[in-house]
C-alpha positions in Angstrom: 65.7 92.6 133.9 65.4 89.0 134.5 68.5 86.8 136.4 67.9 84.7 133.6 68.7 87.4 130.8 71.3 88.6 133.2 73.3 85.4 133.6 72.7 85.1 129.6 74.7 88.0 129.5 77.4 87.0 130.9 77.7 83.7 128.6 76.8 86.0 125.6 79.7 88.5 126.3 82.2 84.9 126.4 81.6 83.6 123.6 82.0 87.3 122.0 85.3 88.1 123.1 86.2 84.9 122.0 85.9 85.9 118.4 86.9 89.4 119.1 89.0 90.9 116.5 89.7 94.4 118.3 91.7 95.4 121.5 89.1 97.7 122.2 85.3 96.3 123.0 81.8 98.2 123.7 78.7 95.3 124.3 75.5 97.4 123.8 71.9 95.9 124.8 68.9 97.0 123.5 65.5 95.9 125.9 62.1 95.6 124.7 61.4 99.4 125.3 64.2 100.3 122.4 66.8 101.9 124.5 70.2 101.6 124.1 73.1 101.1 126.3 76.4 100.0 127.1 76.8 97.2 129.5 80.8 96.7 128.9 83.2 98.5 127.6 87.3 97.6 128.5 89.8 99.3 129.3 91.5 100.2 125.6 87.8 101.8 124.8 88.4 103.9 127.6 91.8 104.8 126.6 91.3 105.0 122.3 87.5 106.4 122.4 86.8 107.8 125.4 83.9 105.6 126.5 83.4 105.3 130.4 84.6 101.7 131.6 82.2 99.0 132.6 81.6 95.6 133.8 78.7 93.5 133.5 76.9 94.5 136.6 77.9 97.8 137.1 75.5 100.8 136.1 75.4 100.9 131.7 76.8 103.4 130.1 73.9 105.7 128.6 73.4 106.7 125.1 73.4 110.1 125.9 77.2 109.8 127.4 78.7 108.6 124.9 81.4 110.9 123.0 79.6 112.8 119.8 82.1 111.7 117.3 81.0 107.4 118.4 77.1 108.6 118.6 77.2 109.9 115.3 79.1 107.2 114.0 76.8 104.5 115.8 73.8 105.9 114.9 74.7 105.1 111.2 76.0 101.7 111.6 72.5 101.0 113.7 70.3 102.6 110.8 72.7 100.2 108.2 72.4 97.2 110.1 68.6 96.9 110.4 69.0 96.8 106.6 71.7 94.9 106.4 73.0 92.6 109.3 76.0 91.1 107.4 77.0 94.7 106.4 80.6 95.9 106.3 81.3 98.3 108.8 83.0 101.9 107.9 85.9 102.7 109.3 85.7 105.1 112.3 87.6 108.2 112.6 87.9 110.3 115.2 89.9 113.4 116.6 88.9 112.6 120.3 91.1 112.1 122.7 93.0 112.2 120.0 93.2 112.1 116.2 92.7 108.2 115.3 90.9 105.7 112.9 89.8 102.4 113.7 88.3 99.2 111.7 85.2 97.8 113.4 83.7 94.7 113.5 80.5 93.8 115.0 78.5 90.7 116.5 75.0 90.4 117.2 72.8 88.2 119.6 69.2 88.1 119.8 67.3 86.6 123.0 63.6 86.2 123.2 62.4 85.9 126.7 58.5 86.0 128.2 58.0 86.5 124.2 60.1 89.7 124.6 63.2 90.5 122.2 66.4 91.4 123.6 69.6 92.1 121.4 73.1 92.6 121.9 75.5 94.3 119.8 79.2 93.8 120.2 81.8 95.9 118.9 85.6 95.6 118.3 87.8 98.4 117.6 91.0 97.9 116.0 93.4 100.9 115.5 94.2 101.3 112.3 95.8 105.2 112.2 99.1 104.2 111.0 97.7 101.9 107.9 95.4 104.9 107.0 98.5 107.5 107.3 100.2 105.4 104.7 97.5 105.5 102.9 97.3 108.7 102.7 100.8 108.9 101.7 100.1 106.9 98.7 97.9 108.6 97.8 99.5 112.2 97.9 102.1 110.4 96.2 99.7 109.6 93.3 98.7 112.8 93.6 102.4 114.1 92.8 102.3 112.1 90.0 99.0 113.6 89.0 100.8 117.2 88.9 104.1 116.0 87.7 102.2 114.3 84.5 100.2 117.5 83.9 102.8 119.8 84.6 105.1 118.2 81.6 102.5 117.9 79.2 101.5 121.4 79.5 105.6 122.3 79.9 105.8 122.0 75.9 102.8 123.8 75.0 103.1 126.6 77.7 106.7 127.2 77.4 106.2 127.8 73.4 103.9 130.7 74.3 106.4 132.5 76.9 109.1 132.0 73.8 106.9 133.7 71.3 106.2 136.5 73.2 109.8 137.0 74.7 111.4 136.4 71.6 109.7 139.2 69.8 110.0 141.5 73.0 113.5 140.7 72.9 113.9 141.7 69.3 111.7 145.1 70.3 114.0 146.3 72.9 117.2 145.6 70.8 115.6 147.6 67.5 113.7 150.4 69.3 116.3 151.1 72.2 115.3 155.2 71.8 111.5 154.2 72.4 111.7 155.2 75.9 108.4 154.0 76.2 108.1 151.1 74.0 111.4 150.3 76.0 109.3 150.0 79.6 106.7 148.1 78.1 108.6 145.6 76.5 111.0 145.2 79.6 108.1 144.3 81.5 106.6 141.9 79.2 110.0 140.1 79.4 109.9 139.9 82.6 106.4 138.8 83.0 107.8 135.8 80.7 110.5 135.5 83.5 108.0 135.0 85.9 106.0 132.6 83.8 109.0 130.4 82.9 110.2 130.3 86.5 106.9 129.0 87.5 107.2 126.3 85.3 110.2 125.5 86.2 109.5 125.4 89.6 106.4 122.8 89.4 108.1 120.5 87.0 111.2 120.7 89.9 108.8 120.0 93.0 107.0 117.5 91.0 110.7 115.7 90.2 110.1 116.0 86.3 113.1 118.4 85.7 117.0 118.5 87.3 117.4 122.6 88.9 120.1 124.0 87.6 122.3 124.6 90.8 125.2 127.2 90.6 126.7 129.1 93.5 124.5 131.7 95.0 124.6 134.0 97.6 121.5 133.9 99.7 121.8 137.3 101.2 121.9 138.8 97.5 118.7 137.0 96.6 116.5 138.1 99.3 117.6 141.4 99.0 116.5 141.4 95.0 113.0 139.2 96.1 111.9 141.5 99.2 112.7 144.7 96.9 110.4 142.9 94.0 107.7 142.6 97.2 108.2 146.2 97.8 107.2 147.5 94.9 104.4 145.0 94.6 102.6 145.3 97.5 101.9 148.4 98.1 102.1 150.9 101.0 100.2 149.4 103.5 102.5 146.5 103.9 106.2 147.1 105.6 108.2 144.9 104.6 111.8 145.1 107.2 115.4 143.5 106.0 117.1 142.9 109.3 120.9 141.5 109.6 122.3 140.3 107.3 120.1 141.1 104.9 119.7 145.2 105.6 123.3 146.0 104.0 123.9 146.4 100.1 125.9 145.2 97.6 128.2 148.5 97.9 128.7 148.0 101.6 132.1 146.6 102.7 130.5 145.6 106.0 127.7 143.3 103.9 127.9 139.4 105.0 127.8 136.9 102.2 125.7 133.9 102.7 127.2 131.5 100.1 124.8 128.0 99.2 124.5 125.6 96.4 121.4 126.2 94.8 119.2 126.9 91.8 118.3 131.0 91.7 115.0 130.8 89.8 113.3 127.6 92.2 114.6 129.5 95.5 113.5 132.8 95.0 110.2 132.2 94.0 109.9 129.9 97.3 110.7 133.0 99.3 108.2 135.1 97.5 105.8 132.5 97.9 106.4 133.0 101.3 106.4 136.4 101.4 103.0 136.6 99.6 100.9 134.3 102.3 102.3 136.4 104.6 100.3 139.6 103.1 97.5 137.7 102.6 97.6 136.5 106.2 97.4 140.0 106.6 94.4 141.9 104.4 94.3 145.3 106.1 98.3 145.8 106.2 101.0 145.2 108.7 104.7 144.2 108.7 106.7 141.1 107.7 110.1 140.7 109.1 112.9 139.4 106.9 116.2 138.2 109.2 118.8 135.3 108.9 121.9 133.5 110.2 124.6 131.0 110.1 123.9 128.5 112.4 125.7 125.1 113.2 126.3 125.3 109.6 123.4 126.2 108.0 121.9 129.3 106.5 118.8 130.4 108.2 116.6 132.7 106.5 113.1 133.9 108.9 110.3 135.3 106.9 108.1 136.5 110.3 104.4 138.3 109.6 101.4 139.9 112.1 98.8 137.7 110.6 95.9 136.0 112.1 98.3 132.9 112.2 97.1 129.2 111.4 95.4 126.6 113.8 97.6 124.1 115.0 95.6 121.6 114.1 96.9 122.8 110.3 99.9 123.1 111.0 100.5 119.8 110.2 99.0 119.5 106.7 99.9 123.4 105.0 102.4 121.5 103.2 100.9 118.6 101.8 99.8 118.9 98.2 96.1 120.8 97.7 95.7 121.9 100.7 94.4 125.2 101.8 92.6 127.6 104.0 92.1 130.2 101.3 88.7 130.7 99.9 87.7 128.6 96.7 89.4 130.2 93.9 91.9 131.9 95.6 95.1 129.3 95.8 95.9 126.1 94.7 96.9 124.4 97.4 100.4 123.5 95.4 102.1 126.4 96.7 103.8 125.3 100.0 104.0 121.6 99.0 105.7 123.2 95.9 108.2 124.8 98.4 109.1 122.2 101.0 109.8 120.1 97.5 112.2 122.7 96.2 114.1 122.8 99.6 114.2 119.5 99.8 115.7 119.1 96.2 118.7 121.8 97.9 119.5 119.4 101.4 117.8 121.8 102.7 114.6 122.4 105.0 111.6 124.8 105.3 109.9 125.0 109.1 106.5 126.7 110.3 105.7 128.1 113.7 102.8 130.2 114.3 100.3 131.4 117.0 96.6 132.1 117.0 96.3 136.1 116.6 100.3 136.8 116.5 101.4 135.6 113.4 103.4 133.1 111.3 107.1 132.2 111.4 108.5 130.9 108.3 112.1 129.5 108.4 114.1 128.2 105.5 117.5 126.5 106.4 120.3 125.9 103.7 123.6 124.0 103.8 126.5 126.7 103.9 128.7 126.8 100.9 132.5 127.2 101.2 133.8 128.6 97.7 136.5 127.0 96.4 139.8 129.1 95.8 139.1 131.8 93.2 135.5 131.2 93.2 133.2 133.9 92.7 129.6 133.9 93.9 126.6 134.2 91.7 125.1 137.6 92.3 121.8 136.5 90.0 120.7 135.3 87.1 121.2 138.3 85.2 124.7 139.0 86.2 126.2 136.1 86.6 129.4 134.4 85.4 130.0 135.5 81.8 131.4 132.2 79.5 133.2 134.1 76.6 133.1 131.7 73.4 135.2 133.0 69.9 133.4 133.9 67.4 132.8 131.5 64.3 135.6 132.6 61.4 135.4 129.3 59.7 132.2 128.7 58.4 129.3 130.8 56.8 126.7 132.7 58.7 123.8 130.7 57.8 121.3 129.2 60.2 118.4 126.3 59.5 115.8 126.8 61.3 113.3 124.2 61.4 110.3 125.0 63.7 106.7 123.8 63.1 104.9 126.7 65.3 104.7 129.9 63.2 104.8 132.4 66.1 108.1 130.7 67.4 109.5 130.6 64.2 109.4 134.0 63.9 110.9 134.9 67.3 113.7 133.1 67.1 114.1 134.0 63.2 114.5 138.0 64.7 116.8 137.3 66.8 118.9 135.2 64.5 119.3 138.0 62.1 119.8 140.7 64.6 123.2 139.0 64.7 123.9 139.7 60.9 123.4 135.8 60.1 121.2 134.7 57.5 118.6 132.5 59.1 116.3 129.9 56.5 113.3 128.5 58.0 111.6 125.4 57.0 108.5 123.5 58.9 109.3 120.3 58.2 112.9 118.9 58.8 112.7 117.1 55.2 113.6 119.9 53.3 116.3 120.6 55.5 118.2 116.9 54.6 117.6 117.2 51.2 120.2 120.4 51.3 122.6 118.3 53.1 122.9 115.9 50.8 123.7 118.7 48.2 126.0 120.0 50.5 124.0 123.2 51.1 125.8 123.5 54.9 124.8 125.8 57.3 126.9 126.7 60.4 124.4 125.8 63.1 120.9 123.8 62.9 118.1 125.1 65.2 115.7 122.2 65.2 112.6 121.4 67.9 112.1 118.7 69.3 108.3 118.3 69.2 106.5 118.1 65.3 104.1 116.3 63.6 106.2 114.2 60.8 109.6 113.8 61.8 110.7 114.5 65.5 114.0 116.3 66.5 115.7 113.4 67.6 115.1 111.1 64.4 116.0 114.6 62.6 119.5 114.6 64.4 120.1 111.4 63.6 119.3 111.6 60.3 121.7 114.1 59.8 124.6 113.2 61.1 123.8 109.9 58.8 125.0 112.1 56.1 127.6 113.9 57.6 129.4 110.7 57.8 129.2 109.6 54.4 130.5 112.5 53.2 134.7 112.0 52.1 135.6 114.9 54.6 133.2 115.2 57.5 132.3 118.9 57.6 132.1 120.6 61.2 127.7 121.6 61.7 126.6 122.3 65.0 122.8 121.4 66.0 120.5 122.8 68.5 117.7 121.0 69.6 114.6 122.9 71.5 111.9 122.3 73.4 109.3 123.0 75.9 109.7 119.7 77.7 111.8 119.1 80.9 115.4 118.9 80.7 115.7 115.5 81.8 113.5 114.6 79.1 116.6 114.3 76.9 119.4 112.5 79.3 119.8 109.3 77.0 119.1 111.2 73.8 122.3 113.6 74.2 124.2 110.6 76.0 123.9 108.7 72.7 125.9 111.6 70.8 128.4 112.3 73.7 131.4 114.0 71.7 129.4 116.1 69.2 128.3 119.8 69.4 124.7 118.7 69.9 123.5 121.7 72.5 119.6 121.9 74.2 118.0 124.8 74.8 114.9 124.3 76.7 112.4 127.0 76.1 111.9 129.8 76.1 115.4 130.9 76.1 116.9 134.2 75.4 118.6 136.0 72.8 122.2 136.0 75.1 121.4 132.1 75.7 120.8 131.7 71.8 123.8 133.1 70.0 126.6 132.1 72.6 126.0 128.5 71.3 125.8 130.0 67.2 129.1 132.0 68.1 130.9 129.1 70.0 134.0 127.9 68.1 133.8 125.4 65.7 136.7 123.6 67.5 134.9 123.9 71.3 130.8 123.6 72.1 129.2 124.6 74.9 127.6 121.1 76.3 125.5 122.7 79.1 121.6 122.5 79.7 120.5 126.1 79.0 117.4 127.5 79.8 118.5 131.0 81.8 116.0 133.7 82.4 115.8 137.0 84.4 114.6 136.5 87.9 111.4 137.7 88.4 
C-alpha cells in the first residue's frame, strides 16, 4: 500500500475516534483485492472481545483470527451494510471471554486512489450487559404477570372441577364406609383432588395472586410424610435415604422437632418438586439423600441426588421462569421458579450446587420458629389443630344454596344433608330474596361468588338490605364461595367487618363446610378456609 493511503489512514482513524461512541474500537480496511483486516483495535477490544491489539503500523489483524462469536457477527453486519449503509446495527452478544452484550455503531470511509477503491469500517463497542440484564428482568417480570393472570382466570373454572369431584367422593366414602373397595377408590380420588388443589394453590402463590395460609409446622414431620409419598411413588429402583433428623418417627422420644412458620400445602409440594428432578436426573435408578439442620438459626433441609448434574453455565438460570433442560413436552419450566417464589414468600431461601457426573445438591433454608408458651406444632394438614364450634340450637336446619354449576350444586347439596339439614337449591340468587322478604329464613346461606345475573357480592348485599329493615334483625349466617384467589375478596369482607360473612375458597371439604353451618349463632368463624389433605 501506498504512503499516501497510509498517511490517509492515520487522518481517517482521527477524525473516527473523534465521533466514537464506544470504549472499545476495531478499524477494518478492505483493499482492492476484497480482503479484510484489522488495522487498530484498543485496548478495551482486547479486554471485552478478545481481539488482538493493534496500532496503525503494526502487522493487521487477519480475518481468520478473529474470535468466532465477532466473525459470525461481522459477517452479517458486512452482508447488511452493502444493502443498507445507514443501517442499524444489532446488538452483539457474546459468551467470550466472558458472557456480555454490546451496542455497535459503525463509520465508513471510502478512498479511491490510482482509480482503486479502498474502504474503512470503524467500529465502536459499547457494553451494554447490565441494561440488557434488566431487561431481561422486565421482561420475566411480564412474564410472572403472564402466569399470574392465567393462573386466576383458570383458578375459578379449575377449582369448580376438583369441588365436583371431591364433594361427591366425599359423600361416597361417608355412605359406603363397608365398601372396602369403593372405600380405596374414592380415598384416592380425594386425594388426587388434594394434589390438584395444592397445585393451584401453589402457582397462584409463586405468581403473588393469593396470601399462603401460614400456620406453625414442623419441618421434620413434613419431609417425613413427602419422602414416604416419593417412596411409594417411585418405585424400587430409586432409594430414597432419611438421614438426621429426619430418620426418627413420630413415636420416637429421641425425634428432633424443626419448628417454622409456614404454609404446609406450598412447602411440601416444593420439596417433592425437588425430589422428582432428582429421579428424573436419574432415569436408570440411584439414591437421593434426604438430611437437615439448625444452623445459625435457620432450618436446613438437603435434598442430594447421583444424577448427571447440570452445567454450570445453567446453573444460573434453572430458576427463572420457563426454563428447562427437559425435552419438549416434558416440564414446564415453572417448576423451580415456582419454588424459589414459595420460599421466598416464607423469608426463606432455596440454593443449588451440582457437579458434572456427580450429582445435584438442593438446599432449602427456613427461619426457625420458637413456639410460644402452650403452643403446639402442626403435625399436617389432616391432623391439625381442631377449632370446636357449638352446635346451632337456635335456629332451623335449613340451608340456601344458591350455585349456578349443576355438578357443584350437587356436591355440596350431599354433603349438606349428610348432616341431617335440609338444604334448598336455587340457580339464581333472586329466588332466594324473594323468601327473605317473606321471612322464609334459613340458618346459613351458601352462595358463589361467580354467576351470570347477579354476583355473590351484590347478592350479600342485597340481603343484608333486608335484614335491616326488618323490626327485629334475625341472626343468618352467609357463605360465600369461589374458585378465585383468596385475596380476591380483601375489601369485599372488609366492608362487612362485624358480620358472620365466612369464604370458602374452593374446593373445600366436608369438615371445612359444616364447622362454619355448626358455628354458634352468637360466634363465627372469620378465617379464610380452603384446607385440604396433603398430597
Amino acid at each position: 500500500m501506498s504512503g499516501t493511503v497510509l498517511l490517509k489512514e492515520a487522518e481517517i482513524l482521527s477524525e473516527f475516534r473523534e465521533k466514537s461512541v464506544g470504549p472499545a474500537e476495531l478499524m477494518f480496511r478492505v483493499g482492492p483485492d476484497g480482503e479484510y483486516v484489522i488495522v487498530y483495535s484498543n485496548r478495551q477490544s482486547q479486554d471485552q472481545l478478545a481481539v488482538p491489539r493493534r496500532s496503525l503500523g503494526d502487522d493487521p489483524v487477519r480475518w481468520e483470527q478473529l474470535p468466532n462469536p465477532l466473525m459470525l457477527y461481522l459477517t452479517q453486519v458486512f452482508e447488511g451494510l452493502m444493502r443498507d449503509a445507514e443501517m442499524i446495527l444489532p446488538v452483539f452478544e457474546t459468551d467470550v471471554p466472558q458472557r456480555r452484550a454490546f451496542s455497535a455503531k459503525v463509520q465508513i470511509h471510502k478512498l479511491q486512489h490510482e482509480e482503486r477503491w479502498w474502504h474503512w469500517f470503524f467500529f465502536s463497542f459499547s457494553d451494554v450487559t447490565p441494561w440488557l440484564d434488566l431487561q431481561e428482568e422486565v421482561m420475566n417480570a411480564r412474564k410472572l404477570e403472564s402466569v399470574g393472570a392465567l393462573a386466576s382466570g383458570v383458578a375459578h373454572d379449575f377449582n369448580n372441577l376438583i369441588m365436583a369431584i371431591q364433594g361427591h367422593a366425599e359423600y361416597l366414602l361417608m355412605t359406603r364406609a363397608n365398601d372396602s373397595e369403593l372405600r380405596d377408590a374414592m380415598e384416592r380420588v380425594v386425594k388426587v383432588c388434594s394434589s390438584g388443589a395444592s397445585l393451584t394453590k401453589s402457582l397462584l402463590g409463586y405468581a403473588r395472586k393469593q396470601s399462603l395460609e401460614m400456620d406453625i409446622i414442623d419441618v421434620a414431620h413434613m419431609v417425613r410424610e413427602v419422602v414416604n409419598l416419593a417412596r411409594r411413588s417411585y418405585g424400587p429402583r430409586y432409594q430414597l435415604e432419611l438421614l438426621e433428623p429426619f430418620d426418627r418417627d413420630a413415636n420416637d422420644e429421641n425425634r428432633q422437632e424443626l419448628p417454622i412458620s409456614g404454609c404446609y400445602s406450598a412447602l411440601s409440594n416444593c420439596i417433592l418438586n425437588v425430589l422428582n428432578n432428582s429421579r428424573d436426573a436419574m432415569p436408570n435408578g440411584g439414591r437421593i439423600r434426604v438430611s437437615g439442620q439448625i444452623k445459625d438459626g435457620l432450618v436446613a433441609l438437603s435434598v442430594l441426588d447421583e444424577g448427571g448434574g447440570i452445567d454450570l453455565r445453567h446453573i444460573e438460570t434453572v430458576f427463572e421462569p420457563f426454563y428447562t433442560t427437559k425435552e419438549v413436552g416434558a416440564g414446564t419450566g415453572l417448576g423451580l421458579a415456582m419454588v424459589q417464589g414459595i420460599m421466598k414468600q416464607h423469608g426463606g431461601n432455596v440454593e443449588i450446587k451440582s457437579k458434572k457426573n456427580v450429582g445435584t445438591e438442593f438446599s432449602f433454608y427456613w427461619p426457625l420458629y420458637a413456639p410460644e408458651k402452650g403452643g403446639a406444632i402442626k403435625q399436617s394438614a389432616e391432623n391439625g389443630e381442631k377449632i370446636p364450634l357449638p352446635v346451632v340450637a337456635d335456629v332451623p336446619k335449613l340451608v340456601y344454596l344458591i350455585e349456578d354449576d349443576e355438578h357443584v350444586m350437587s356436591s355440596i347439596q350431599s354433603l349438606v344433608q349428610l348432616n341431617g339439614y335440609e338444604c334448598r337449591s336455587f340457580t339464581n340468587p333472586e329466588g332466594v330474596l324473594q323468601l327473605l322478604e317473606r321471612d322464609v329464613l334459613p340458618a346459613v346461606i351458601i352462595v358463589d361468588y361467580a354467576m351470570p345475573a347477579m354476583d355473590g357480592a351484590t347478592f350479600v348485599r342485597e340481603a343484608y338490605a333486608i335484614m335491616r329493615r326488618k323490626p327485629k334483625q334475625p341472626f343468618m349466617k352467609i357463605v360465600l364461595t369461589s374458585g378465585y384467589p383468596a385475596s380476591y375478596f380483601d375489601d369485599f369482607l372488609k366492608e362487612f367487618d362485624g358480620v358472620p360473612i365466612n369464604l370458602l375458597q374452593k374446593p373445600f371439604n366436608h369438615e371445612s363446610l359444616m364447622k362454619i353451618i355448626k358455628g354458634s349463632s352468637r360466634r363465627f368463624l372469620r378465617k379464610i378456609t380452603s384446607r385440604v389433605s396433603p398430597v
